[in-house]
N, CA, C and O atoms as CSV, one atom per row, in Angstrom:
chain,resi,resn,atom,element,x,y,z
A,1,UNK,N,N,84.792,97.538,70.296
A,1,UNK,CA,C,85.251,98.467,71.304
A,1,UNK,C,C,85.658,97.722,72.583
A,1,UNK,O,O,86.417,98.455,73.216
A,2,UNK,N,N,85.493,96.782,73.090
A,2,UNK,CA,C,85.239,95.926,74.063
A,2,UNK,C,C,86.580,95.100,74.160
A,2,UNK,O,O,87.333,94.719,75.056
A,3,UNK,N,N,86.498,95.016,72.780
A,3,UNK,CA,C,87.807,93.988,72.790
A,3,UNK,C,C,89.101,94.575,72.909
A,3,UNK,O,O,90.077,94.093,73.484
A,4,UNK,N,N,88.974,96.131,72.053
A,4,UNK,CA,C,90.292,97.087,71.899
A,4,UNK,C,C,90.532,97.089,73.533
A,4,UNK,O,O,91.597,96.676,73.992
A,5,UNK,N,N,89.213,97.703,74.587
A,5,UNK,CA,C,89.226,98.180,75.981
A,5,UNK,C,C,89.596,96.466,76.833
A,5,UNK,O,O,90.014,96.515,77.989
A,6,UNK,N,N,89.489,95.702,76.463
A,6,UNK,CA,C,90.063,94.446,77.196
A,6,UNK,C,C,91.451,94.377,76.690
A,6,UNK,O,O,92.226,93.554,77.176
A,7,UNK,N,N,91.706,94.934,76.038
A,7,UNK,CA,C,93.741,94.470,75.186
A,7,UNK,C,C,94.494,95.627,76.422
A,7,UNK,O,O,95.536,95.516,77.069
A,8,UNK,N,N,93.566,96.602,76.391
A,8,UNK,CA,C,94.320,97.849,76.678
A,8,UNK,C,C,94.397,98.013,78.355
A,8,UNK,O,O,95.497,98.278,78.841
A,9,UNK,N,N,93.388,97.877,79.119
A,9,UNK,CA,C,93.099,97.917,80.695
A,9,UNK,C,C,92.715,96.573,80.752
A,9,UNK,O,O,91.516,96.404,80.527
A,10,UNK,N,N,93.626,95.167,81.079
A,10,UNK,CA,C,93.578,94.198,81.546
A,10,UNK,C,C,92.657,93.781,83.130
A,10,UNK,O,O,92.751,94.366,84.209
A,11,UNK,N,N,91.927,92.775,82.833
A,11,UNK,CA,C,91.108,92.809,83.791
A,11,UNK,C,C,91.616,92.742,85.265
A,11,UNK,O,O,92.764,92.300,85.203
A,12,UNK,N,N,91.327,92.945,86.355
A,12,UNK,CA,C,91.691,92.992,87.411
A,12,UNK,C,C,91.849,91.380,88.302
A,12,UNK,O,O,90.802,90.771,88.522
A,13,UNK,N,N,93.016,90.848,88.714
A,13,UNK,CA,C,92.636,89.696,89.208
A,13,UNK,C,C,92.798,89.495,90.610
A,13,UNK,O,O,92.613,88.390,91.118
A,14,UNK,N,N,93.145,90.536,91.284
A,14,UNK,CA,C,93.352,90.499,92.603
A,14,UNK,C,C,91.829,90.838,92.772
A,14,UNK,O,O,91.105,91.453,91.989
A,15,UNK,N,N,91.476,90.195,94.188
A,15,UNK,CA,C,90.412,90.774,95.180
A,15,UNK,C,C,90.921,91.015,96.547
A,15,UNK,O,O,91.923,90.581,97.117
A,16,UNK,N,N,89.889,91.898,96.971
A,16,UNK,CA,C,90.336,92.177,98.787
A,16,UNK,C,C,90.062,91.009,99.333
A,16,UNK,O,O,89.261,90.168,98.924
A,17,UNK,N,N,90.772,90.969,100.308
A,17,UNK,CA,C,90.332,89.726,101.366
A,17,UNK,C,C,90.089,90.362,102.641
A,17,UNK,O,O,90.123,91.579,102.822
A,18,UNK,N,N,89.954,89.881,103.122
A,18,UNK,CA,C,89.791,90.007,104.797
A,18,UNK,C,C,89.433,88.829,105.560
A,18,UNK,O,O,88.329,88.285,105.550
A,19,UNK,N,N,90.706,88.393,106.385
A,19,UNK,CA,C,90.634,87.492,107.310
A,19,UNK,C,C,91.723,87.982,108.507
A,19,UNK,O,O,92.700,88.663,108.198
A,20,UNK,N,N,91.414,87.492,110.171
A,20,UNK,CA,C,92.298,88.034,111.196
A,20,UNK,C,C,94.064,87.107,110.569
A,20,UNK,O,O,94.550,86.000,110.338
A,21,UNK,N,N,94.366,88.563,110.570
A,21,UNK,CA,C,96.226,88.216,111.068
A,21,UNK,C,C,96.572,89.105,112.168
A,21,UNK,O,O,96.340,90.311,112.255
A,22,UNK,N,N,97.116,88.396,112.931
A,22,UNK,CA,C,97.536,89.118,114.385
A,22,UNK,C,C,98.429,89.888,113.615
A,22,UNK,O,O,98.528,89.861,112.388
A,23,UNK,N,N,99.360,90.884,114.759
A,23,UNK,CA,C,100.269,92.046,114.869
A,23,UNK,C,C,101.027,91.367,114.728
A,23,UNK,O,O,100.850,90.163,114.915
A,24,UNK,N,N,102.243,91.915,114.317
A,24,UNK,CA,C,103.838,91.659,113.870
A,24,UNK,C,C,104.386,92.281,114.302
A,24,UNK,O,O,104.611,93.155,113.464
A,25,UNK,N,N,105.037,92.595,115.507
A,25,UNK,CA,C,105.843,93.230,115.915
A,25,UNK,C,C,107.403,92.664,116.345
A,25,UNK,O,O,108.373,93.355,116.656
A,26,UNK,N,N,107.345,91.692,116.287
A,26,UNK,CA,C,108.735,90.694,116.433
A,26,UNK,C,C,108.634,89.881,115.777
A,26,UNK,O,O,107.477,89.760,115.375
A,27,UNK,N,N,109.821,88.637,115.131
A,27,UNK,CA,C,110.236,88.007,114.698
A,27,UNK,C,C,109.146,86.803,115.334
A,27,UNK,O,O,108.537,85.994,114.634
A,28,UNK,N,N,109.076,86.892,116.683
A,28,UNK,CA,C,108.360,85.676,117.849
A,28,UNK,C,C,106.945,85.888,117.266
A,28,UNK,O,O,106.267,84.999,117.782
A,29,UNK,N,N,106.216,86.572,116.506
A,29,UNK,CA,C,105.070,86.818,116.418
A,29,UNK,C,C,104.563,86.347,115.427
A,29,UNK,O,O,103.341,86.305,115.284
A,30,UNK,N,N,105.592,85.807,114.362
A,30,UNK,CA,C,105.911,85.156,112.914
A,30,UNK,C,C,104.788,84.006,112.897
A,30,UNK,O,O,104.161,83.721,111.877
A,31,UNK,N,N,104.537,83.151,114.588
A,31,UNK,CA,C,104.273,81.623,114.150
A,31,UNK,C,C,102.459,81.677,114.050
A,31,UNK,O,O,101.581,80.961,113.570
A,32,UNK,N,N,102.537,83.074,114.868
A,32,UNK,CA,C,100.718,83.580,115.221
A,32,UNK,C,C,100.414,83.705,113.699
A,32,UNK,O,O,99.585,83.070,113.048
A,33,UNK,N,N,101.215,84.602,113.311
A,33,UNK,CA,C,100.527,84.932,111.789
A,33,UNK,C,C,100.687,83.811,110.616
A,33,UNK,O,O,100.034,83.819,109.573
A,34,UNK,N,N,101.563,82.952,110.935
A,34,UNK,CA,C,101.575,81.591,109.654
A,34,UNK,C,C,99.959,80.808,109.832
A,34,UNK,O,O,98.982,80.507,109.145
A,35,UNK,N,N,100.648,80.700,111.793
A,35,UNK,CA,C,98.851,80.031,111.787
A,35,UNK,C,C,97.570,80.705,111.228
A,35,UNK,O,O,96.792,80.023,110.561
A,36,UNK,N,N,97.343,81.883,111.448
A,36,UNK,CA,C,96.484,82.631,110.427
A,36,UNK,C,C,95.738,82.349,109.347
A,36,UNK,O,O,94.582,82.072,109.027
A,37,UNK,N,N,97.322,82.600,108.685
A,37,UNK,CA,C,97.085,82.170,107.167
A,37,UNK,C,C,96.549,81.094,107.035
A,37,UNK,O,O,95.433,80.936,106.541
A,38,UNK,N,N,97.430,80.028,107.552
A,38,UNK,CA,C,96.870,78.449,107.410
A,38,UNK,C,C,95.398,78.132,107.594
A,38,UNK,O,O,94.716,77.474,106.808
A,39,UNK,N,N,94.825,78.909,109.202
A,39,UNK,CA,C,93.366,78.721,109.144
A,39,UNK,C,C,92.657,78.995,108.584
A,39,UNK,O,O,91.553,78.462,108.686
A,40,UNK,N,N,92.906,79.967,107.697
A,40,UNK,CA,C,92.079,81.179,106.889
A,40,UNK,C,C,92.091,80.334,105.542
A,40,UNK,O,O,91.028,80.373,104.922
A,41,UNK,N,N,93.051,79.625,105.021
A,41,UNK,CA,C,93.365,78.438,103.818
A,41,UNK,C,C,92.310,77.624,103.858
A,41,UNK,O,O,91.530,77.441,102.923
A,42,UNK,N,N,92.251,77.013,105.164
A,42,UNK,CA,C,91.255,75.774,105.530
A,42,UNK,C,C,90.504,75.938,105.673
A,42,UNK,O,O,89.820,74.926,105.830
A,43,UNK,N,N,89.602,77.556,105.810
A,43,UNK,CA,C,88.221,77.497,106.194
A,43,UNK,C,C,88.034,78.069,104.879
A,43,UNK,O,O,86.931,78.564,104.648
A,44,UNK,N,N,89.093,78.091,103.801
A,44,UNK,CA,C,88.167,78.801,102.480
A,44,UNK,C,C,88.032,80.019,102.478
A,44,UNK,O,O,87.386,80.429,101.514
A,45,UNK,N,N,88.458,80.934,103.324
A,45,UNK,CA,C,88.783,82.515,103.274
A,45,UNK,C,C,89.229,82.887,102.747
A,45,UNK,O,O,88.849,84.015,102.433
A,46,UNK,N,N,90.427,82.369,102.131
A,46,UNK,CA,C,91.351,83.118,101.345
A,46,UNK,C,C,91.569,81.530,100.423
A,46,UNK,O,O,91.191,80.407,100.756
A,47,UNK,N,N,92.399,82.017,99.050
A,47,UNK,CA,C,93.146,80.457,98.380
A,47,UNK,C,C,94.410,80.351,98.857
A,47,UNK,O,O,94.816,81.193,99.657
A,48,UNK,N,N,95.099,79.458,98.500
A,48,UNK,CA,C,96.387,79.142,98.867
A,48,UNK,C,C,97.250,79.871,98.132
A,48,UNK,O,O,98.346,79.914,98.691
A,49,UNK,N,N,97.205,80.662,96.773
A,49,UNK,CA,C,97.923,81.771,96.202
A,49,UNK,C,C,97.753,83.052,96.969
A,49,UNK,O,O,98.704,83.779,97.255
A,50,UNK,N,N,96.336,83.333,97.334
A,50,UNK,CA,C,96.047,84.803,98.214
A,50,UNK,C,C,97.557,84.269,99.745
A,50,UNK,O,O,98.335,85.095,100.222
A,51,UNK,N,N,97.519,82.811,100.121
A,51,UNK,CA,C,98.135,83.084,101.222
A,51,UNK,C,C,100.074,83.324,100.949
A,51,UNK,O,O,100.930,83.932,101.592
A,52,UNK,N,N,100.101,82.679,99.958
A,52,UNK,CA,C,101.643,82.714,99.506
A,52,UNK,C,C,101.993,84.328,99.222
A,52,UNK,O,O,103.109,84.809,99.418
A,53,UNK,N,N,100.748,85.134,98.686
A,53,UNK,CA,C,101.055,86.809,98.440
A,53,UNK,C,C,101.024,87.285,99.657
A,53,UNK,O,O,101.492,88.412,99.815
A,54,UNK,N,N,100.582,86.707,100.597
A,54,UNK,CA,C,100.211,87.386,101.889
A,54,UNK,C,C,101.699,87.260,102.396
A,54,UNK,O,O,102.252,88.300,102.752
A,55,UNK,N,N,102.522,85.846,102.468
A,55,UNK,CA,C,103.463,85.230,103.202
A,55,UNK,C,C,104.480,86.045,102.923
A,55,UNK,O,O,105.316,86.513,103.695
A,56,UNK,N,N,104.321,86.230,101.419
A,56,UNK,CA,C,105.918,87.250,101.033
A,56,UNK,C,C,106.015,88.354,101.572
A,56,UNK,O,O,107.154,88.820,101.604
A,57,UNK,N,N,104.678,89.334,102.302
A,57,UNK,CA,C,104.250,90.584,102.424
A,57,UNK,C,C,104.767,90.494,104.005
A,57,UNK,O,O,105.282,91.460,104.567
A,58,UNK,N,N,104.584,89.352,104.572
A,58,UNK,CA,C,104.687,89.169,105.881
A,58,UNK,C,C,106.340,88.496,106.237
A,58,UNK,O,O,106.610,88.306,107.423
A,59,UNK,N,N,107.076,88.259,105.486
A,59,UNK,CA,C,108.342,88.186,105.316
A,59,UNK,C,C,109.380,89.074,105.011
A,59,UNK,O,O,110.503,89.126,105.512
A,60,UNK,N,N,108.751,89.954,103.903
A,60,UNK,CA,C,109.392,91.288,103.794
A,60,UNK,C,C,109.208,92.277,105.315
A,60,UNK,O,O,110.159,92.964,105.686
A,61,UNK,N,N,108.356,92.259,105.830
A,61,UNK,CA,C,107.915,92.990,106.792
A,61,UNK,C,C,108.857,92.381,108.204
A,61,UNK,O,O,109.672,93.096,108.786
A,62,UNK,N,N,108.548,90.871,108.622
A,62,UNK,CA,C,110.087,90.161,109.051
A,62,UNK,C,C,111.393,90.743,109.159
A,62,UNK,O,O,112.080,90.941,110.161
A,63,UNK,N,N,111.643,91.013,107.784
A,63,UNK,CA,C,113.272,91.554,107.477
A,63,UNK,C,C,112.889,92.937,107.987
A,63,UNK,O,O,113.254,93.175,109.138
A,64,UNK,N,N,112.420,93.608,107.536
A,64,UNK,CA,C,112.223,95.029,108.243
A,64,UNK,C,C,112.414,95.200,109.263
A,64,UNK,O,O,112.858,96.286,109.636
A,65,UNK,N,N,112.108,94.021,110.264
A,65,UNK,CA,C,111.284,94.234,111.681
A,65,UNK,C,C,113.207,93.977,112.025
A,65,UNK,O,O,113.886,94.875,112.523
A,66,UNK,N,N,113.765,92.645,111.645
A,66,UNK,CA,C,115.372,92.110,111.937
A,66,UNK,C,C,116.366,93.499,111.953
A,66,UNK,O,O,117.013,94.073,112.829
A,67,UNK,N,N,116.082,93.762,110.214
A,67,UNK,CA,C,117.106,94.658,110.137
A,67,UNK,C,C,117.188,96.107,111.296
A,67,UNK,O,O,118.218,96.634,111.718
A,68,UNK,N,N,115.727,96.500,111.611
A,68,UNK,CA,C,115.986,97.513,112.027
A,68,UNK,C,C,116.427,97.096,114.066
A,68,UNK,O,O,116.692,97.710,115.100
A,69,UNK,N,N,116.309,96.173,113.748
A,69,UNK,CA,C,116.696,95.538,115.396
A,69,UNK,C,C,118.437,95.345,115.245
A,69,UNK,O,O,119.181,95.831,116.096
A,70,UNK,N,N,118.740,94.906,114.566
A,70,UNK,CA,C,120.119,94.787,114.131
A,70,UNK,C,C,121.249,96.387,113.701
A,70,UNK,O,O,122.402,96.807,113.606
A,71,UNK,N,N,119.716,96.743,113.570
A,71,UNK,CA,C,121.159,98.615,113.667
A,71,UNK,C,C,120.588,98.692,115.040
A,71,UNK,O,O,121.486,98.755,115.880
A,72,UNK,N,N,119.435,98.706,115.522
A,72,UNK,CA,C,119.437,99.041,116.682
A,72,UNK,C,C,120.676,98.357,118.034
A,72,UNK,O,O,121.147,99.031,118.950
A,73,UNK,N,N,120.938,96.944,117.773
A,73,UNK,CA,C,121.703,96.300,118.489
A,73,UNK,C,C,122.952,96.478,118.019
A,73,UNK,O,O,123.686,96.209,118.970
A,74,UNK,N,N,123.564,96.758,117.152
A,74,UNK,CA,C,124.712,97.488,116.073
A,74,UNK,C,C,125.309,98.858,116.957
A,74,UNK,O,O,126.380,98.934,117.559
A,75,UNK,N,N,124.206,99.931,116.811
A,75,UNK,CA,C,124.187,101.416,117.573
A,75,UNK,C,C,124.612,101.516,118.703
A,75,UNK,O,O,125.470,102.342,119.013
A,76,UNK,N,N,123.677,100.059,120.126
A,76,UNK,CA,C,124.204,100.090,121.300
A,76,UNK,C,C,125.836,99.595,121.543
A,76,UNK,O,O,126.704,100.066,122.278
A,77,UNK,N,N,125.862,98.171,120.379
A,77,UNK,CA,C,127.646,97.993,120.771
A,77,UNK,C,C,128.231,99.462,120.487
A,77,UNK,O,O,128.507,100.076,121.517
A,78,UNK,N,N,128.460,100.105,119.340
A,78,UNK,CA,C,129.000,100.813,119.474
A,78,UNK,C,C,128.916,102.226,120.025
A,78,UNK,O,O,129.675,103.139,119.701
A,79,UNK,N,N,128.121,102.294,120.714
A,79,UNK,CA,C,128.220,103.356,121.979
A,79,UNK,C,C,128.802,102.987,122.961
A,79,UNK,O,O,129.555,103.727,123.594
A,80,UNK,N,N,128.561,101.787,123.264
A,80,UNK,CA,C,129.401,100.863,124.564
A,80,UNK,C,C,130.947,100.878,124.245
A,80,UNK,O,O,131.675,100.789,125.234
A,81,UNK,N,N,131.500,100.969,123.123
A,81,UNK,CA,C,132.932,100.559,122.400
A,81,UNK,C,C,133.872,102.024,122.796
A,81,UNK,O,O,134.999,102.072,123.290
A,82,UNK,N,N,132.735,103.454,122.279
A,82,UNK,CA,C,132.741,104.734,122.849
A,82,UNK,C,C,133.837,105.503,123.547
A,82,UNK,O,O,133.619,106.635,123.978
């Protein structure tokens, strides 16, 4: 039974973490949160795969933060153009 229930619901390999990452609210805020990660690497808080899943999460979030600054700066030229 054990074995059918291990084929079928694969074991879980993520865990929670918890270590400080500052706020992201700009692009400028990028170098606070690398350092983060990095310290959090070196003191053994997290592994260096937990930080690379973290990095992509915090890169996607990056582009989010660009793009929506870029319609925002997009919107004002063309009200100014008007």
């Amino acid at each position: 039974m054990k074995l059918c229930l291990d084929r079928l619901l694969s074991p879980c390999r993520d865990r929670s973490i918890t270590f400080d990452l500052p706020t992201i609210e700009t692009a400028d805020d990028l170098p606070k949160a690398t350092a983060a990660q990095l310290r959090a690497v070196s003191l053994g808080e997290i592994t260096p795969s937990e930080a690379a899943d973290i990095g992509k999460a915090v890169s996607a979030h990056i582009d989010a933060i660009t793009a929506a600054d870029l319609s925002r700066r997009l919107a004002e030229i063309e009200g100014i153009r008007r």
